[in-house]
N, C-alpha and C positions, 0 to 999 in steps of 0.2 A: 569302462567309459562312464558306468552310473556312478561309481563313486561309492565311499561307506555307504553300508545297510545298516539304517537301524532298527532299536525292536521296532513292534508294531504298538500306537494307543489306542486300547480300546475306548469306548464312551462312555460314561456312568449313565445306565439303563437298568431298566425295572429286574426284579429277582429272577422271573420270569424269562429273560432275553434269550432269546438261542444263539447267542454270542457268547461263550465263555473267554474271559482273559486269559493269553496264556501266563506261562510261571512268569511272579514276577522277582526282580532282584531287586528287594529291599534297598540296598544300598546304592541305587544308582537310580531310583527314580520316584515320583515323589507319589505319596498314596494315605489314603485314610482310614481309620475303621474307628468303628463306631462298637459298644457293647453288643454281643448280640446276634454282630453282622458280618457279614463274608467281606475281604478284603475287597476295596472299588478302585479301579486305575483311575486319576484323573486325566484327562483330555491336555494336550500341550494347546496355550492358546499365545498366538496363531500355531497350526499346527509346525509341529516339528521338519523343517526344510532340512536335508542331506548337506544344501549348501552352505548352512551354517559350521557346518566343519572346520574347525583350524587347520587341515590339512586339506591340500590343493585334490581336484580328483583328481585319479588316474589315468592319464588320456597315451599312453602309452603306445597305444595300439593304429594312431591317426596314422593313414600316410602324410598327414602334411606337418608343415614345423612355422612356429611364429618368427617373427624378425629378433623377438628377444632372443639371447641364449638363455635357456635353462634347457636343465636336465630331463627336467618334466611339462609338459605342456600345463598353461593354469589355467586351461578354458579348451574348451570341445574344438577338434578340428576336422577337418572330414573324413568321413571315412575311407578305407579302402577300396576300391571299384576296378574296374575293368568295362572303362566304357564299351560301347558295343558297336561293331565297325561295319557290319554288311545290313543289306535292307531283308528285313523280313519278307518271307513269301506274300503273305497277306497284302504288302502294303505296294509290289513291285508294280499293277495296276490301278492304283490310286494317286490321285495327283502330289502325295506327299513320297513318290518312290524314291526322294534326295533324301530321308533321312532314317538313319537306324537308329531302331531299337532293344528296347531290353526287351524276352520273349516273356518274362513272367508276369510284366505288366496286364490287370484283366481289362480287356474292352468291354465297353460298358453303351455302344451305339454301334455295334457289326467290324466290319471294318475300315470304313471311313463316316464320317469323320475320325480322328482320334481322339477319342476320350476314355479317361485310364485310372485306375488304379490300384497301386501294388497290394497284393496279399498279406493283410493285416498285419501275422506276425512278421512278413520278412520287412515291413515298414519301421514297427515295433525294434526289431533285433539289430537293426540300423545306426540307432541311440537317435539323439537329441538333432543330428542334422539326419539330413534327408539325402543319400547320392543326386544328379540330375536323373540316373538312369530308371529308380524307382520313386521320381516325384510325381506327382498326379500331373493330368494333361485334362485342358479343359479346352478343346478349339471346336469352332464355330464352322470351319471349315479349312481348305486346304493352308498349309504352311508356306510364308513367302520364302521363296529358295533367293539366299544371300550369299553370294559369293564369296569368300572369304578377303578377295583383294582389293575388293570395295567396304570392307567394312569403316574404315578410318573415314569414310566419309557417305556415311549415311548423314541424311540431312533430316532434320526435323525443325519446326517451327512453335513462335510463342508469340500469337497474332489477338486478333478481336478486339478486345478493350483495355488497348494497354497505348502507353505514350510513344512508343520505342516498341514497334514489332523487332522481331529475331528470328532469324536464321542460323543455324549455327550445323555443325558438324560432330560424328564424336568424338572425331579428334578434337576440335576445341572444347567440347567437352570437358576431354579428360585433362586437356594442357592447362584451363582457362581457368578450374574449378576444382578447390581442397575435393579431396574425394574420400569416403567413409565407408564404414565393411562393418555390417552387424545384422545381428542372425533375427531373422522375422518366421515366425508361421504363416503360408497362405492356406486358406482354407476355401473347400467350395461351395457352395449358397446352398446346394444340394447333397452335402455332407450326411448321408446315413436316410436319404431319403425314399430307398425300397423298404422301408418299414413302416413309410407311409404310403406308397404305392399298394403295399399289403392290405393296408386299411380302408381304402379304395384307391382307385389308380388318381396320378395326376396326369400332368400335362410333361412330366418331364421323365427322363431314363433313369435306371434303376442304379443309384452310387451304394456301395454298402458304406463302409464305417473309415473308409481309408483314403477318406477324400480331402487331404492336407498332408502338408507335407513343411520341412523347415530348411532353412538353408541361410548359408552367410553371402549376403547383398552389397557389390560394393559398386557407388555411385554415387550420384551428389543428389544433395535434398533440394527437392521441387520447388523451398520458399526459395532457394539461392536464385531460382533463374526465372522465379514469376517476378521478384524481385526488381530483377534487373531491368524486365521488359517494365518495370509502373506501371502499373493497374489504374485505371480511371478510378471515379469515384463512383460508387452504382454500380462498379464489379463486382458481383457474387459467390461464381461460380469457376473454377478451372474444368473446364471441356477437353477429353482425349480421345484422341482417335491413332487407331494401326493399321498398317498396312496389307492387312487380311480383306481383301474383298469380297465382298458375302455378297447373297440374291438381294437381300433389302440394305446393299452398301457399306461401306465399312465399318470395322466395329466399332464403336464409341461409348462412350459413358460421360458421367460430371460426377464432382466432389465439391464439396462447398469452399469458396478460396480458404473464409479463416482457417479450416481445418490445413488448407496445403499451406497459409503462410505461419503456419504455430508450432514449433519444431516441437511439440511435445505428443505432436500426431505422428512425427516419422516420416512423412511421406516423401519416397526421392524417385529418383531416376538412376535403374541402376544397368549398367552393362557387363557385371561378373557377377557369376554366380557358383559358389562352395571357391572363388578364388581363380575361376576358368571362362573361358569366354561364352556365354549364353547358348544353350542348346538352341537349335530350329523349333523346338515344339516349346521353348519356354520364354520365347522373344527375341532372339536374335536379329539382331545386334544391340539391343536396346528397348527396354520397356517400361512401366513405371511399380511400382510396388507401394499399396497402398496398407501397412501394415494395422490390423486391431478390426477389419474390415472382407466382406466377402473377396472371394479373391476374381470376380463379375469385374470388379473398381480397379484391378491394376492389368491395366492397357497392354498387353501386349505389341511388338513390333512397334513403337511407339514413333509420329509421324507429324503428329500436332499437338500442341496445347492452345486452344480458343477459350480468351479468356470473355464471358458473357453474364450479363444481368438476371439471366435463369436459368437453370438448369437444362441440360441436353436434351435436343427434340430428333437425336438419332435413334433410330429404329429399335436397335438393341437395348437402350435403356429405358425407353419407354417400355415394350415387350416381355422383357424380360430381369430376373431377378428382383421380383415385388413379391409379396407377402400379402395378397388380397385375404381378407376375413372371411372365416371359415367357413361360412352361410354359401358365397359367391362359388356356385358350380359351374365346369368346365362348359357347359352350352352359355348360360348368364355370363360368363367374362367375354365368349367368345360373341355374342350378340349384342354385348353393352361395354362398349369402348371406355367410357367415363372410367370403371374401374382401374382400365392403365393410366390414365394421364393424371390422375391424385397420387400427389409425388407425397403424401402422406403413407404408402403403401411401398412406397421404395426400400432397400433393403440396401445397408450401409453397414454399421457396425456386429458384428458377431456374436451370436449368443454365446452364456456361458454353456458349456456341455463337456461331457468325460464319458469317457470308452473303456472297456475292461479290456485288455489284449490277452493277457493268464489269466484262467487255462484259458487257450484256444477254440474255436471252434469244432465240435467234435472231440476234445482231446476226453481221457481217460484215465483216471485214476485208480492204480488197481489198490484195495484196502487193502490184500496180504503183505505184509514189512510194509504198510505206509507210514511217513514220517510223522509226527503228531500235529504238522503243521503244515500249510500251503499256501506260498504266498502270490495272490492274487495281485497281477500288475497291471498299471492301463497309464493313458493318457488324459490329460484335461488341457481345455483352453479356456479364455474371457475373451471378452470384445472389446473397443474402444481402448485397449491402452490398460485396463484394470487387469487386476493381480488375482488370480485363483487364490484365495484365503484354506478357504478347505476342502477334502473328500471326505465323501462318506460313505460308509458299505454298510449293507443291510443285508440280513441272511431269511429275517421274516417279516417281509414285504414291506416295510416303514416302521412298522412299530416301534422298533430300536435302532439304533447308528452306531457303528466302530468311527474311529477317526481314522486315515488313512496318512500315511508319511509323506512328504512331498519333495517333490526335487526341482530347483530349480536353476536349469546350465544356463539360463541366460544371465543370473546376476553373474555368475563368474567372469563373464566379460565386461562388469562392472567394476568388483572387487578385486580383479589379479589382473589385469592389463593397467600398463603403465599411462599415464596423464596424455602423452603424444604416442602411444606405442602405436604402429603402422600393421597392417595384417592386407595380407594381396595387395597393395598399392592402396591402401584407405585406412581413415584412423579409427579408430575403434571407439567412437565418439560417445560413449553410454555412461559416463561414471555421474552425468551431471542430471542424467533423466532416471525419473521414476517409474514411466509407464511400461508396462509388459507385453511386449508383441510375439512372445513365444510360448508355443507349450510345455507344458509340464509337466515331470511323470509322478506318477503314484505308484503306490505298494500296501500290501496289509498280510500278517502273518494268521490263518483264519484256521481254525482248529479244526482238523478233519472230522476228526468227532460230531464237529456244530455241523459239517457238509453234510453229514450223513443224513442228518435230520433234517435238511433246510430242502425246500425244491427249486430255490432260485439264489442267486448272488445279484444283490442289484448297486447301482454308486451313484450319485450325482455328485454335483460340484456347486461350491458357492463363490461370487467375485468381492472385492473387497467392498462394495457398492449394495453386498446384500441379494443380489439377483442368484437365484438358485435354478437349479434345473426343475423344470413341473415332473408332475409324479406322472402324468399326461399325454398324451400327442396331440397339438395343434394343427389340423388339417390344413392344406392352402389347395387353391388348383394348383400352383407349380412344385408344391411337392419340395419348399426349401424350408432352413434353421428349423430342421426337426432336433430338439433336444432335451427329450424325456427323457428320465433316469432308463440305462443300459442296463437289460435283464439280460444276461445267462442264465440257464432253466440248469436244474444238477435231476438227472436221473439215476436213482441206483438200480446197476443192473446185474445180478448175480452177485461176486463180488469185484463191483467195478463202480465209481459215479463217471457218467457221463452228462460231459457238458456241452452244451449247445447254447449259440448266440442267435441272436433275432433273426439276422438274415443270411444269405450271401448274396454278392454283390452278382449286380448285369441277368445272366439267365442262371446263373450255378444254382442247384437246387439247395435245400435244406434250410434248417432252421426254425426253431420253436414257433414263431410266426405261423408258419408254412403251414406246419403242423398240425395247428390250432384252427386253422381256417380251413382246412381242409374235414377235421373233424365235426363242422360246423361253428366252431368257437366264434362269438361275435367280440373282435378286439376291439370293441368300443364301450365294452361294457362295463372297464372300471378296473377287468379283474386280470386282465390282460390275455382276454376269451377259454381262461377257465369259469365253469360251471362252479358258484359257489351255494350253497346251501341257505336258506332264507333271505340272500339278498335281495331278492324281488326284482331281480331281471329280466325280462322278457324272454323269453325259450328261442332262442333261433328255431325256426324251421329251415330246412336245410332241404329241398329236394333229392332223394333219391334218384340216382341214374339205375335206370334200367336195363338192365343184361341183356343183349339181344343175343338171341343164339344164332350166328352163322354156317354152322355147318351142319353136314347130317352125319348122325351117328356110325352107321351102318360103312362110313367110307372110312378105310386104311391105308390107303393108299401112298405113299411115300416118293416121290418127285424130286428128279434132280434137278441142278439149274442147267443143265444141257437140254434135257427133255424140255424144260419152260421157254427157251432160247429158240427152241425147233417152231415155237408154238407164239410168235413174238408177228408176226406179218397179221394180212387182211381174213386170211380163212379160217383161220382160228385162235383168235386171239383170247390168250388165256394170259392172267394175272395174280397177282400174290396181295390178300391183304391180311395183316397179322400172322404171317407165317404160314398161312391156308393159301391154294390154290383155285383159281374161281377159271370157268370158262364163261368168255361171255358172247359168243359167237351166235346163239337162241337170245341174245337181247340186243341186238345192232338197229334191227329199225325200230323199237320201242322204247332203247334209251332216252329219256327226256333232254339230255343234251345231245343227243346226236350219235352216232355213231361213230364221228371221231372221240369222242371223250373216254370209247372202250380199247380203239386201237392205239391211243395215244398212251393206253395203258397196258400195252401187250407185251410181255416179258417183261415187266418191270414189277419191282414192289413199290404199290400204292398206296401204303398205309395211310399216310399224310392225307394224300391228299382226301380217300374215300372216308374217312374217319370225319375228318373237317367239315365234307360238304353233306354227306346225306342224311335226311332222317332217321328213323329207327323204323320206319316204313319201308326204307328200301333197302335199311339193313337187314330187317326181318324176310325177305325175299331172296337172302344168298344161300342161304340151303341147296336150295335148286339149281345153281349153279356150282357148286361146289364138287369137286374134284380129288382134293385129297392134300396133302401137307408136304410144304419140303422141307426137303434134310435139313439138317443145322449148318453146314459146313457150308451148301447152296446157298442158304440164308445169308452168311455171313459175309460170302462171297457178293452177293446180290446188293446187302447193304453198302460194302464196301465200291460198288461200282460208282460210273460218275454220275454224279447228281448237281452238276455245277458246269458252267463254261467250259469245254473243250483246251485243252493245254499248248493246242496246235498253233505253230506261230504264222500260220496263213489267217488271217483278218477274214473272215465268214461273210460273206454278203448280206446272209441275211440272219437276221435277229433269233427268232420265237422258231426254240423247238419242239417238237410234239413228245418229244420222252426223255427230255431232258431239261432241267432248270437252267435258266440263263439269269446272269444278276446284270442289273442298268444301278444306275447312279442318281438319288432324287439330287436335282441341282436346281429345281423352283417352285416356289408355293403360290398361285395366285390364287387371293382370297374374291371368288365371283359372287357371292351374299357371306351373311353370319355366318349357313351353316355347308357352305360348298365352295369346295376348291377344285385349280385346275395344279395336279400332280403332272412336272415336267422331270422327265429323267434317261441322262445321257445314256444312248447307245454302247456297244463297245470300239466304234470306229465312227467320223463323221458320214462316213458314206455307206455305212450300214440302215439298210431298208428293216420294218418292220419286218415284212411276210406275213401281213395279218389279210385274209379276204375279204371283203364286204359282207357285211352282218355276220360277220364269226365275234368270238371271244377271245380273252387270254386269261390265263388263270395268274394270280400275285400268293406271293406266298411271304410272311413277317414271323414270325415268332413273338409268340404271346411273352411283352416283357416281363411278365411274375413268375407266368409256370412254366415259359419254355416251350409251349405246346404250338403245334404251327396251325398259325391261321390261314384259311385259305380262302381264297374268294373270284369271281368271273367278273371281268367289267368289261366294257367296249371303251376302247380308246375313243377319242375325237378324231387323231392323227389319221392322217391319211393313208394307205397303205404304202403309197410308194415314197411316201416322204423319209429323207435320211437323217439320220442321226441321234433326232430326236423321240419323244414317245410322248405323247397328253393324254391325261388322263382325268373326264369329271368324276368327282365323287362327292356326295353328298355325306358330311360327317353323323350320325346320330349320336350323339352326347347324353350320357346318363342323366336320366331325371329323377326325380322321386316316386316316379309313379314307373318306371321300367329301368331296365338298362342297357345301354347304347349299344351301339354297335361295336363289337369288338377289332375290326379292321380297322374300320374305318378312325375309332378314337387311336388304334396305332398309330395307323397313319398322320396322321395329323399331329402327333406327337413326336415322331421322327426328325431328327433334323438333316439339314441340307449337306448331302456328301454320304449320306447313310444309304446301303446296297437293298436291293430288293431284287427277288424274284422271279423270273417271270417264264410259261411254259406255253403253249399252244402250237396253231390254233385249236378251239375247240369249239362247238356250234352244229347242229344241223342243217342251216339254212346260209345259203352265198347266192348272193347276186352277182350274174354274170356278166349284165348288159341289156340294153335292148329288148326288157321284160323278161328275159331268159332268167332262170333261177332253179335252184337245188334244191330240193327238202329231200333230207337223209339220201345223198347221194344221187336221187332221181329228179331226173331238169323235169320242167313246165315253165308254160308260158303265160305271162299274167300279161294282160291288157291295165289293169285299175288294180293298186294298191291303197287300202283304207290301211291307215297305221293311226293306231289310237295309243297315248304316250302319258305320261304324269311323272313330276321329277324329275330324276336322274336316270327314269327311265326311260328320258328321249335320245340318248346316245346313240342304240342300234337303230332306229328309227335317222336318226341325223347324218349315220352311214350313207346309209340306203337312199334317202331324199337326195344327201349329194350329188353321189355320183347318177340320180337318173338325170336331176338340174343341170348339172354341168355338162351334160352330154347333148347336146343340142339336137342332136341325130336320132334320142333317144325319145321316141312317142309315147310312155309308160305314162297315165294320168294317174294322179295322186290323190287321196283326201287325208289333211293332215289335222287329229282332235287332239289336243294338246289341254290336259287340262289341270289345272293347282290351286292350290289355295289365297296366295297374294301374289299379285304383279311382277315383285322381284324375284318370285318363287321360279317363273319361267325360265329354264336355263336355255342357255344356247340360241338364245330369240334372237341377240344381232344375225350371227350366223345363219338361221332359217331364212329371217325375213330377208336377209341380202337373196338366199339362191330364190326365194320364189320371185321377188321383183323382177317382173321381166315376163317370167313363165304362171302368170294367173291363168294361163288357158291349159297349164298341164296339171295344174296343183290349186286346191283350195282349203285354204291353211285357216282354220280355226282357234283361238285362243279359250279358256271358258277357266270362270273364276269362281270359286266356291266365296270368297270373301274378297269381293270386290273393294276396292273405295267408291266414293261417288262420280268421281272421274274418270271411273273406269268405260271405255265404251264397246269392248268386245261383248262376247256370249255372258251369261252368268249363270251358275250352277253345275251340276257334277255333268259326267259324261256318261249320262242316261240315256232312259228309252227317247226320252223325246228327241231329243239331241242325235240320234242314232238313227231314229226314223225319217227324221230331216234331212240328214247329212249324210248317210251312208244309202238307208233304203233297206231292199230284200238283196237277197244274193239273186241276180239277174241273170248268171250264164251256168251253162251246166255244165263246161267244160276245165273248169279250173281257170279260167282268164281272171277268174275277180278272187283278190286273197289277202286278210288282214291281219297284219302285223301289227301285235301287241306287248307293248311294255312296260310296268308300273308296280305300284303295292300291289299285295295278293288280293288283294278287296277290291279292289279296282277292274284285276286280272277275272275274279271271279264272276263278278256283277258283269262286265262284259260280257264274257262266258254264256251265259245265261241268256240272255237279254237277244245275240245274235242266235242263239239256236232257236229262241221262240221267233224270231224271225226268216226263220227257215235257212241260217247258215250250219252248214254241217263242218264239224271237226276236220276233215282233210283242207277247210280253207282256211282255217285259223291256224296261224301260229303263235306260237309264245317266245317270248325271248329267252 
């Protein structure tokens, strides 16, 4: 499918170079020498193209065939596939279970939404087109299911600013309008962007390096039918939108008209794709394909064109696919809107960038009988329409350059297709254009010799226009057009080089990066977080983690998982973390969460979760508990148990189980300030209930997107308990700042997009409200007359529980004091909702606000939630019976100073709780 190899040209570089040429043959290529000096290859300029060949490539192998007859196909056709017919397991409970997939594709956001991309080399091994089954998928959320026998007349529109609105059909479409077939790269905006996620995280999921894909497009060009509708004058802009409905509406984008009316941009409308009618995940029935350009710009499901005087004020394109300047961090963007709507930061045309695909990730080269050469193969693209002029490979970090061979299949659909020749129902319209909207492969024959020596292979690409790839990485918050030169690291190992590339994509582990950050390597230091010797870098300090020992010496003890199984209920609930056995039966009522958070962990292995949540205080206390280790076979058995939704096809009433993971669906974000949202995410039935108590917990559980590692964390919903179907969730995001760094959930979360699975287990809590003042702590009722609940942030949730249902309860005589205290006005969360339940009931509740940083108009309390404040409003503990108990929740300083403050006031600890 590549076509001739040719040799490889090296670059005329210093004597010095770790690049030796190989032999070369005098008579076939051109060279100099000077007295004195070693023979020097010179460089082909421009480099030497495969397609310059007199002979047609070899496409032999396509299962398709063009309308000409020949013997040999004179340009790429697709390849051979075996589309894939049944729905993957993964996908049978996700609103996309209408379509199948290929299983090797890697997900890169759980398992919904879909977003995907094939494993480098099987992309690579593909050639020059791309199957549908291993193209990348980029949705936003679920896929419109389109019947096949309404496809001829899906209807789309071309309204706004134009003389002549349209409606039209595809079958008019395709009856009404010449139709064209020509091979474009789409690429994603987030192409290779876990290598900046490495570098610090952003705001987006982790793509490795296989995030494009190429394919032959046949459709009609977008000027033919903006054309038609006449654009007013003061038209700017072509606006699209598809038929994907998402939380903040459906998708859209804009593109500048000239660009859609200049047929040297490409840009059409196309409804085949490799020759076959449009997958479900790739726009079916119809989309738009904006070639030279993120692949953000070409509209899926395509449903309108609005033609308008400015650019798009849909959700998506404002939000999304911008390149904010590298200063602007994920709290600053999310707190200072200005930055989205500077449509100077928009992201349209494509960097130049190149990928090495040989060797592979991991691959191995053993030196014993290796060949004296290895040829190194990758990919390159440009943006806008421009032509990849050169590559280049480096074996000692820039200093020197080889020139790399280049191939380019797209001219052959320039130079070997006939003047009218027709391919799928479309003409192969290219012989008249110069611009390049597809990638292009590379090769270099590199001396194992020079491998052996060299610690890395690196390559950049330069466009006809001069723009090269930076030596670099440019940070954004969203973590897109990362394209610094591609390092593979070469390790010699015994007699072997092993090679390693920057990342892998989604959570898969490995890679030099990885590596390197994990050793402490700070990859910003120029050197790509090796330690180099007098550069004058700063020394990372790197925290040591500290070894906690958990177990005691003296125990041998060997445990089956039947024995653990016996030991799984209330009287003796024992558990497994890291392959040790703990009983925690001597810690039920001292546990700080409760005594459910030990039985919910009885027979099971807890790794996760115990690892995630506690300190190295309360790891350093399991000695004492420790019991003895199970078998490996138990282990294994244990692991493999279910840790996910029940398979049972009876619909579960209720939600949240106590030892087992349940996954819900994020299906909405509301943004309640800058830095707090309300997380809404579907049930697995609409009439499925929580099962969460009043003032209990649930626990969430995400996967750290770099290392894989699971995050775990307790929050109190808003939701109700008995409300169905749905689940709310406040969270306050903490975003990294210069002076700490954020919260790890919480920036997950908020990073996740909508259709993306989570988590979820309980309840978990010491403390339920029954009613009627009746209440739990650790399993034993009391009755409280006066709850004081003192709250700040995001910790008035359990607080917000609790207040409701005694509010709502009219029958319910429980008097309230509510201290509620933050920093600015907006900082209050959940204030509608309060102030609604107390209006009415001031004689059961006296609901406090208090402002460390008031404005002037502010007319509540002002200052922290101190003594004074506490002596006014709360008083001494009054009864001696447990009638009077305060519920508290907030920062630890908060937590603490409270703490304090009520004991010197003669509150003792059985009346305090903490959330």
């Amino acid at each position: 499918m590549y076509g001739q190899s040719w040799p490889s040209a090296a670059a005329v570089m210093p004597s010095k170079s770790i690049i030796s040429p190989p032999d070369i043959d005098t008579n076939s290529r051109n060279y100099v020498t000077k007295p004195g000096e070693n023979l020097v290859l010179l460089p082909p300029t421009p480099p030497r193209s495969e397609g310059d060949s007199s002979e047609p490539p070899d496409l032999s192998g396509s299962r398709r065939t063009s309308t000409s007859t020949l013997s040999t196909p004179r340009y790429t056709l697709p390849p051979i596939t075996t589309p894939p017919k049944e729905i993957l397991k993964e996908d049978l409970k996700t609103p996309d279970s209408h379509v199948p997939r290929d299983p090797r594709l890697i997900r890169l956001t759980g398992i919904h939404p879909f977003n995907v991309e094939a494993p480098l080399s099987a992309l690579y091994d593909e050639g020059f087109l791309t199957s549908p089954e291993l193209f990348y998928v980029r949705n936003h959320g679920a896929v419109p299911e389109v019947d096949d026998s309404t496809i001829p007349d899906w209807e789309f529109s071309i309204e706004g600013m134009v003389k002549k609105p349209i409606k039209m059909t595809l079958r008019d479409l395709i009856a009404e309008y010449e139709q064209i077939t020509v091979p474009i790269t789409l690429v994603c905006a987030g192409n290779r962007r876990k290598e900046q996620n490495l570098v610090r995280k952003s705001k987006g999921f982790s793509w490795g390096a296989a995030g494009l894909s190429t394919a032959l497009w046949t459709g009609v060009p977008l000027a033919e039918l903006v054309r038609k509708a006449m654009p007013l004058r003061g038209a700017k802009y072509v606006c699209m939108e598809g038929a994907d409905k998402l939380p903040n509406g459906y998708y859209g984008t804009s593109v500048k008209l000239n660009w859609a009316m200049d047929p040297n941009r490409g840009i059409m409308v196309a409804h085949k794709m490799n020759g076959e009618m449009l997958h479900p995940d790739h726009g079916k029935p119809l989309r738009v394909v904006v070639p030279g350009q993120i692949g953000g710009r070409s509209v899926k499901w395509l449903k309108r064109l609005i033609i308008t005087a400015t650019p798009s004020d849909n959700w998506y394109h404002v939000n999304d696919n911008r390149a904010l300047p590298t200063m602007v961090s994920p709290e600053q963007s999310a707190n200072e809107p200005k930055w989205w709507m500077d449509e100077r930061y928009a992201i349209f045309d494509l960097s130049t960038n190149s990928v090495t695909a040989y060797p592979a990730h991991d691959e191995r080269l053993h030196l014993t009988n290796a060949p004296e050469t290895y040829k190194v193969r990758g990919y390159a693209y440009g943006g806008g329409g421009r032509r990849v002029t050169r590559v280049e490979v480096t074996l000692d970090k820039g200093k020197s350059w080889a020139l790399a061979n280049i191939r380019y299949h797209e001219d052959d659909y320039r130079d070997y297709a006939d003047e009218n020749e027709i391919l799928f129902g479309g003409k192969i319209d290219m012989g008249w254009r110069e611009t390049c909207f597809a990638w292009c492969f590379w090769d270099i024959d590199l001396r194992v010799e020079d491998l052996k020596f060299s610690g890395d292979v690196m390559v950049r690409a330069m466009d006809e226009s001069m723009n090269i790839q930076p030596r670099d990485m440019y940070w954004t918050v969203l973590g897109m057009m990362n394209n610094s030169w591609y390092r593979v690291t070469i390790t010699k190992e015994n007699d072997s080089l092993l090679f390693e590339h920057p990342t892998q994509p989604a959570l898969i582990p490995g890679g030099w990066m990885e590596k390197a950050k994990k050793k402490g390597g700070d990859l910003t230091n120029g050197f790509w977080g090796e330690s180099v010797s007098g550069a004058g870098q700063a020394r990372v300090v790197v925290e040591g983690k500290t070894e906690v020992k958990m177990t005691k010496d003296e125990i041998d003890q060997v445990l089956s998982v039947d024995e653990l199984k016996k030991h799984g209920g209330e009287e003796s609930p024992w558990f497994v973390v890291d392959g040790q056995v703990y009983d925690g039966k001597i810690f039920l009522e001292g546990h700080p969460g409760g005594a459910t958070s030990i039985l919910g962990a009885a027979g099971q292995d807890v790794t996760d979760e115990f690892m995630a949540i506690h300190s190295e205080t309360a790891k350093g206390m399991m000695p004492q508990y420790h019991i003895g280790s199970l078998d490996e076979a138990s282990l294994a058995a244990l692991k493999e148990g279910p840790r996910a939704t029940s398979e049972s096809s009876e619909p579960r009433p209720i939600f949240l189980q106590p030892k087992m993971w349940t996954k819900a669906m994020l299906s909405a974000k509301k943004q309640v300030s800058s830095d707090t949202r309300i997380f809404t995410f579907n049930l697995e039935h609409g009439d499925q209930i929580i099962g969460l108590p009043i003032g209990q917990h649930l626990m969430m559980r995400l996967r750290d997107p770099i290392t894989g590692d699971a995050i775990i964390r307790s929050y109190t919903p808003i939701s109700e308990e008995r409300d169905k179907g749905l689940l709310h969730i406040l969270i306050k995001v903490y975003f990294d700042t210069k002076e700490r760094a954020g919260g790890k959930m919480t920036q997950a979360l908020d990073a996740i997009p909508i259709g993306y699975s989570v988590d979820f287990k309980g309840p978990i809590g010491k403390f339920e409200y029954l009613g009627n003042g009746r209440c739990t702590v650790n399993s034993k009722e009391r009755f409280v007359e006066r709850f004081i609940m003192i709250c700040a942030g995001s910790g008035v949730t359990p607080i917000f529980q609790v207040l409701r249902a005694i509010m709502k309860d009219k029958e319910d005589k429980t008097k309230c004091v509510v201290l509620d205290g933050n920093r600015l006005e907006e900082d209050i969360l959940c204030r509608e909702e309060i102030d609604f339940l107390v209006r009415g009931n001031e004689d059961r509740c006296n609901l406090i606000y208090t402002l460390t940083q008031p404005t002037d108009s502010w007319q509540g309390v002002r200052g922290r939630v101190g003594k004074e404040l506490l002596e006014r409003e709360v008083g001494r503990c009054k009864s001696q019976d447990g009638a009077e108990m305060v519920l508290i929740c907030g920062p630890e300083l908060l937590e603490k100073s409270v703490h304090s403050l009520l004991n010197n006031m003669g509150w003792k600890d059985d009346d305090l709780l903490f959330f």
